[in-house]
ZAMARGU-4260 file (C-alpha; in steps of 0.2 Angstrom, whole numbers, plus 5000, padded with zeros to 4 digits):
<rodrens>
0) 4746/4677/4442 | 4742/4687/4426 | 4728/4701/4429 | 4717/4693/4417 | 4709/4681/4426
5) 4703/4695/4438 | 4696/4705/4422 | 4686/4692/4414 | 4677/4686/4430 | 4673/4705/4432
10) 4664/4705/4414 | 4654/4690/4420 | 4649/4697/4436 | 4642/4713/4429 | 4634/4700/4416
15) 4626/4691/4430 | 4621/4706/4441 | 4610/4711/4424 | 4599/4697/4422 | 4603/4684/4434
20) 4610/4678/4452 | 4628/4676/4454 | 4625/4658/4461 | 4628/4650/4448 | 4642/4646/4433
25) 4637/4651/4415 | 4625/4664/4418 | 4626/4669/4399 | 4614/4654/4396 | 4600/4663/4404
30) 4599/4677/4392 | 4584/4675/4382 | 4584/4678/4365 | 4574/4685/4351 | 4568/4701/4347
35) 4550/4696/4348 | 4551/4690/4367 | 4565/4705/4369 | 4547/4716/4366 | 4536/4707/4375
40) 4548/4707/4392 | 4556/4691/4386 | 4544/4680/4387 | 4543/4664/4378 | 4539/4647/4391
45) 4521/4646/4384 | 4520/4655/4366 | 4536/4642/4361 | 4527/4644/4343 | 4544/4649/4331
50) 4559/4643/4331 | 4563/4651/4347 | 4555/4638/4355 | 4573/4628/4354 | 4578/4638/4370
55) 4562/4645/4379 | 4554/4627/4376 | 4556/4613/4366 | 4538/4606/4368 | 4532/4620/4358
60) 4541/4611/4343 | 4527/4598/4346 | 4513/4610/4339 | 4524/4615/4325 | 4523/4607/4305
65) 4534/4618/4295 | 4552/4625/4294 | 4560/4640/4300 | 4577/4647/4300 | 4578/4662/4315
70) 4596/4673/4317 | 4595/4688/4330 | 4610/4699/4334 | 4611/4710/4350 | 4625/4721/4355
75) 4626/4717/4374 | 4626/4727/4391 | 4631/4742/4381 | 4634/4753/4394 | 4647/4742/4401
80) 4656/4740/4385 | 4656/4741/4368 | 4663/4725/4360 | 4652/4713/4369 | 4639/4703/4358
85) 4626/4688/4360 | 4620/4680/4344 | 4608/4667/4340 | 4604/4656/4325 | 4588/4640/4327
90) 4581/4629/4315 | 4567/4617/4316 | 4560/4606/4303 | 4544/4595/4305 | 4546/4577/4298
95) 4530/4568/4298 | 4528/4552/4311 | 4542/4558/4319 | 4539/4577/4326 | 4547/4591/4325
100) 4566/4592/4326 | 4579/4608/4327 | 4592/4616/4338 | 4601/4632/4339 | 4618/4641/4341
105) 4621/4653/4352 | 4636/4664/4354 | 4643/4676/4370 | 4656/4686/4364 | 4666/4694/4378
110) 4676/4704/4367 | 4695/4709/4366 | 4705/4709/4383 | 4721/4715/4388 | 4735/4703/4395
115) 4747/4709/4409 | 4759/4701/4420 | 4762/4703/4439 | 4770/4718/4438 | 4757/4727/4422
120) 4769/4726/4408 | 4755/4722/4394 | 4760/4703/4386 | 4748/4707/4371 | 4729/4703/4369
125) 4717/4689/4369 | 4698/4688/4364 | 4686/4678/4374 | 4669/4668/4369 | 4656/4657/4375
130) 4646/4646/4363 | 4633/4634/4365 | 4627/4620/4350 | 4611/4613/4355 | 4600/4598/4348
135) 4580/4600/4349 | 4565/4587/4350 | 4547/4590/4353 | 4532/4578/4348 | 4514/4576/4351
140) 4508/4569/4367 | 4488/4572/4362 | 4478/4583/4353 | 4482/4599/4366 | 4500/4590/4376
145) 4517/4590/4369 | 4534/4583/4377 | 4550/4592/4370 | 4568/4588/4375 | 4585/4597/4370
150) 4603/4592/4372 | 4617/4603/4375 | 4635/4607/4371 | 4642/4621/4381 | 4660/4627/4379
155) 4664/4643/4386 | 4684/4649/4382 | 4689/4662/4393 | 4709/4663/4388 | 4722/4655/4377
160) 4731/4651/4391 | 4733/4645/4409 | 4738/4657/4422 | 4755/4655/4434 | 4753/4642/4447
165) 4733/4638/4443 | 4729/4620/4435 | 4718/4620/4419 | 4718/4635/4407 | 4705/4645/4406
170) 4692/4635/4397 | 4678/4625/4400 | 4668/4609/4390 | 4650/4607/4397 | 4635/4595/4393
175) 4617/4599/4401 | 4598/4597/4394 | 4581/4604/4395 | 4566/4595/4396 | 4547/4604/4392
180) 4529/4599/4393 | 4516/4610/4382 | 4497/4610/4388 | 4484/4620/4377 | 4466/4624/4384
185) 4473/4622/4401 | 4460/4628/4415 | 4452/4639/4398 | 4451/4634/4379 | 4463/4649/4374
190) 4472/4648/4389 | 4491/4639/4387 | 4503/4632/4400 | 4522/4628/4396 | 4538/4623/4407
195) 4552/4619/4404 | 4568/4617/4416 | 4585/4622/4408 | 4600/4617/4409 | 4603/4602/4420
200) 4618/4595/4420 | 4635/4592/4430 | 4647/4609/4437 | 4658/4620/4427 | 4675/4621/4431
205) 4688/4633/4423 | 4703/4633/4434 | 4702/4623/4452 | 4687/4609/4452 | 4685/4613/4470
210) 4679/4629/4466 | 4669/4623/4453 | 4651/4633/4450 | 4633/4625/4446 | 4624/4624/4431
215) 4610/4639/4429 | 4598/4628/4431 | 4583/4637/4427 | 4563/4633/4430 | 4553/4642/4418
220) 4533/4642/4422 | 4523/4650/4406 | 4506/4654/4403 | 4498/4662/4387 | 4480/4669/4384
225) 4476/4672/4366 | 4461/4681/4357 | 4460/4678/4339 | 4447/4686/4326 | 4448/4687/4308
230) 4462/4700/4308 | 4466/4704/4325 | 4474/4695/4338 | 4479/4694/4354 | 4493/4687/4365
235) 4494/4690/4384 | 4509/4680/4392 | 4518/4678/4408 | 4533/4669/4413 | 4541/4664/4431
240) 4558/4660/4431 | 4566/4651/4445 | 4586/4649/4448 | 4587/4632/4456 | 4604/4634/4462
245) 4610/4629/4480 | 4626/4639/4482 | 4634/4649/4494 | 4653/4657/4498 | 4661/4656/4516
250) 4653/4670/4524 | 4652/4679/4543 | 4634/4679/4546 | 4636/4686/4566 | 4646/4700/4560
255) 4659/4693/4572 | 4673/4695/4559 | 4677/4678/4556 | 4669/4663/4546 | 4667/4650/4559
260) 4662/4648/4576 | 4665/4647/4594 | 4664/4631/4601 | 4655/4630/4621 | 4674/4630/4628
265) 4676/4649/4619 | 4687/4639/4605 | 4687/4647/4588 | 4680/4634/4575 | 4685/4637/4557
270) 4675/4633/4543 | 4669/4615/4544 | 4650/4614/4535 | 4644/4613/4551 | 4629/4624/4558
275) 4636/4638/4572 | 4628/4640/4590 | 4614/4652/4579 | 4611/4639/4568 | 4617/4648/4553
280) 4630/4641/4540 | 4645/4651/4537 | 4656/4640/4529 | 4655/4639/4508 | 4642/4627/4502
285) 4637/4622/4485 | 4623/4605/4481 | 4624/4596/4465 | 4608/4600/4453 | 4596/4585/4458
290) 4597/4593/4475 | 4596/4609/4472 | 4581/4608/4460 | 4572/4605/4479 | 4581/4613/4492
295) 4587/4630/4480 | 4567/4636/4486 | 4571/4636/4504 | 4588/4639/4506 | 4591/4653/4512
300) 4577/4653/4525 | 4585/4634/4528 | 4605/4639/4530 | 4605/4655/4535 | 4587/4658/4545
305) 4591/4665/4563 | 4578/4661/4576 | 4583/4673/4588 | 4582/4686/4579 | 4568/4700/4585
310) 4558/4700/4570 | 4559/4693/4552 | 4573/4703/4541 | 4575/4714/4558 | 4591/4716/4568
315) 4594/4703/4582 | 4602/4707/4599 | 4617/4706/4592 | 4617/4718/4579 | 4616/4708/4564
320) 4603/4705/4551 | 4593/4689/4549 | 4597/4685/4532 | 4587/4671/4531 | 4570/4681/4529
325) 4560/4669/4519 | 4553/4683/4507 | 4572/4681/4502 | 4568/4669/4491 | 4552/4678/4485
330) 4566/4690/4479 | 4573/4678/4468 | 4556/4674/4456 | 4562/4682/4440 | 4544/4689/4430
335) 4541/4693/4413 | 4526/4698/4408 | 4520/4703/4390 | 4507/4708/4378 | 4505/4707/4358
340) 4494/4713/4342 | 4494/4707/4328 | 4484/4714/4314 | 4480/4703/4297 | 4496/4693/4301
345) 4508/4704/4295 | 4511/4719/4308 | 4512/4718/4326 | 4516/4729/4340 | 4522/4723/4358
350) 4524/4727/4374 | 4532/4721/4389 | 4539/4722/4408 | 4553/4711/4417 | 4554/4712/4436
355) 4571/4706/4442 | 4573/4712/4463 | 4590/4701/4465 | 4596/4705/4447 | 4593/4722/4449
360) 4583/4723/4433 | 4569/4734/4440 | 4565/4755/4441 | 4570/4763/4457 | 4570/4748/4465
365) 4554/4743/4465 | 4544/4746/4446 | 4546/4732/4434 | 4556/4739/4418 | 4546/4742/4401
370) 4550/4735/4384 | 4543/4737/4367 | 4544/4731/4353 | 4537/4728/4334 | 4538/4714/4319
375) 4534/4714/4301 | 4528/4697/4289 | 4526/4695/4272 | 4531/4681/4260 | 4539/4669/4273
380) 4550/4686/4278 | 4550/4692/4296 | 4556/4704/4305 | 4557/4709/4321 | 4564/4723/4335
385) 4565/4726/4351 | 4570/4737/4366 | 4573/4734/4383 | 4574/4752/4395 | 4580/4755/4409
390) 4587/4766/4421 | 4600/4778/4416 | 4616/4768/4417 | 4612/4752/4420 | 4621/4738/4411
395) 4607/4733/4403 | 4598/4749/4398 | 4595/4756/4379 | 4598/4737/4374 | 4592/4735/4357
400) 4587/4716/4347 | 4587/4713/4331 | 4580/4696/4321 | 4576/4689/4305 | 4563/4672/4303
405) 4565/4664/4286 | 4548/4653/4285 | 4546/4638/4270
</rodrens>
């Protein structure tokens, strides 16, 4: 089997580890995009007020009447690699009795990789993208509610070409769709509450459909405070971000060296989906979305929980660890928090933080890490930058967006 099929899944996982779990396929399609939300600790679930609003929610599309055109370009991880980029173009145009309808394009490019056969003689090169075409709606429900709705293609092209002995050849047609709700003067009148959930749809499969991978379905829960005076203003923003996949590989959860179980006649039980005398699962186990959107909150706690362990996340008599501490799935929630100022419309300043414990987005381990940012307006012209930190050598430290609105 040629080694490039090893290289690429090794790009992805290092993408994944960045700013997302590896449960799930296509985890490209959770990076969020937009300078503005790239300042402000990439929020974006309530604000949903630009054109931005065709990937962090499409009900924010409701509230909007005019056009926009938005273009952001980001070199990617660039402390993994130089020749990685994500790019985004949205538009969205009101038309009157109908709502507002746009969409975006979004591309992942993986850059240039280097094709070997079994034995490491090179075969030449290849270049590998992902690329998604969306469709957006969102429309009025009342004076403060809106419904939005977005449909997806997703095509993610990993080679020209299969490898040796593998069915199917590297690349991947998807659909999915997102679905949002919008509610201002929620609880208080400047307080807004968005959610959206992205990216619902059927499994991706590259190679072998029995090791197919989920959809990154994603639960985004936004809430935005705004203070507005004649030429100040204020945002204040938070987003939780929930991945509700349901996946696991084949794993040995006792530490006995094997994946399986013995039976209550000492007999060696392979992998079989069936719980083990601890009441843990070790073989692989993966629920379609409209499962997982329930069971992806308690999974780990469910599957994996052992109940005679000495103490939650303490070693049992055995020696190995319950995984199946329910703060596990605490570790999960993805939060974005992020704060802006804009002064007579036409300069603003932000800041941000994103705490990510599973995707290793944090400081030392435990501190959220900072993001700033700043944009400009003036006759329909804007733009904006932003900065995500980090410590030194992470993937995704020193990562730097740039973006241009066009507004008539």
């Amino acid at each position: 089997m040629k080694r490039y099929l090893l290289i690429i899944p090794l790009i992805l996982i290092f993408c994944a580890s960045a700013f997302a779990q590896g449960e799930a396929g296509a985890v490209w399609l959770l990076i969020r995009p937009g300078a503005r939300a790239a300042g402000m600790g990439e929020v974006g679930g309530a604000i949903a007020d630009d054109a931005y609003a065709t990937y962090y929610n499409p009900a924010g599309l409701g509230f909007q009447s005019d056009r926009e055109l938005a273009m952001m370009h980001t070199k990617w991880l660039p402390n993994l690699a130089s020749d990685l980029y994500y790019d985004f173009i949205g538009y969205k145009q009101y038309f009157s009795d109908y709502g507002t309808i746009g969409g975006n394009v979004t591309i992942m490019n993986l850059g240039e990789q280097t094709r070997t056969d079994e034995q490491g003689n090179k075969l030449g090169t290849f270049r590998s993208y992902m690329l998604a075409a969306t469709g957006s709606y969102g429309t009025r429900l009342s004076r403060t509610t809106s419904f939005g709705l977005n449909v997806k293609l997703i095509h993610q092209h990993l080679t020209d070409r299969g490898a040796v002995g593998e069915e199917g050849d590297g690349n991947a047609t998807n659909f999915a769709f997102d679905i949002g709700y919008l509610r201002k003067e929620f609880l208080l009148k400047n307080l807004t509450l968005g959610i959206s959930v992205q990216n619902i749809g059927n499994k991706i499969t590259f190679i072998d459909a029995a090791q197919a991978d989920p959809m990154p379905t994603n639960l985004k829960l936004g809430f935005n405070y705004e203070i507005n005076g004649e030429y100040n203003s204020f945002k204040i923003a938070y987003d939780l971000n929930k991945l509700l996949v349901t996946k696991y590989p084949d794993r040995d959860v006792d530490g006995d060296g094997k994946v399986g179980y013995y039976s209550e006649d000492g007999d060696y039980v392979g992998p079989s989906g069936e719980y083990n005398e601890d009441g843990r699962w070790e073989a692989a186990h993966s629920e379609p979305w409209y499962t997982a959107i329930f069971t992806s909150w308690v999974d780990d706690w469910l599957l994996l929980h052992d109940s005679k362990a000495d103490g939650i996340g303490e070693d049992d008599e055995d020696g190995d660890t319950d995984d199946g501490d329910i703060r596990n799935e605490l570790d999960k929630l993805v939060h974005n928090f992020g704060i802006e100022y804009w002064y007579a419309n036409r300069f603003a300043v932000r800041l941000g933080f994103i705490y990510d414990k599973s995707g290793d987005i944090t400081m030392n381990d435990k501190w959220p890490v900072p993001t700033f940012g700043a944009g400009l307006r003036y006759a329909g012209m804007g733009f904006d930058f932003g900065y995500t930190a980090g410590e030194q050598g992470h993937p995704r430290a020193n990562t730097m967006h740039f973006a241009v609105n066009i507004s008539f």
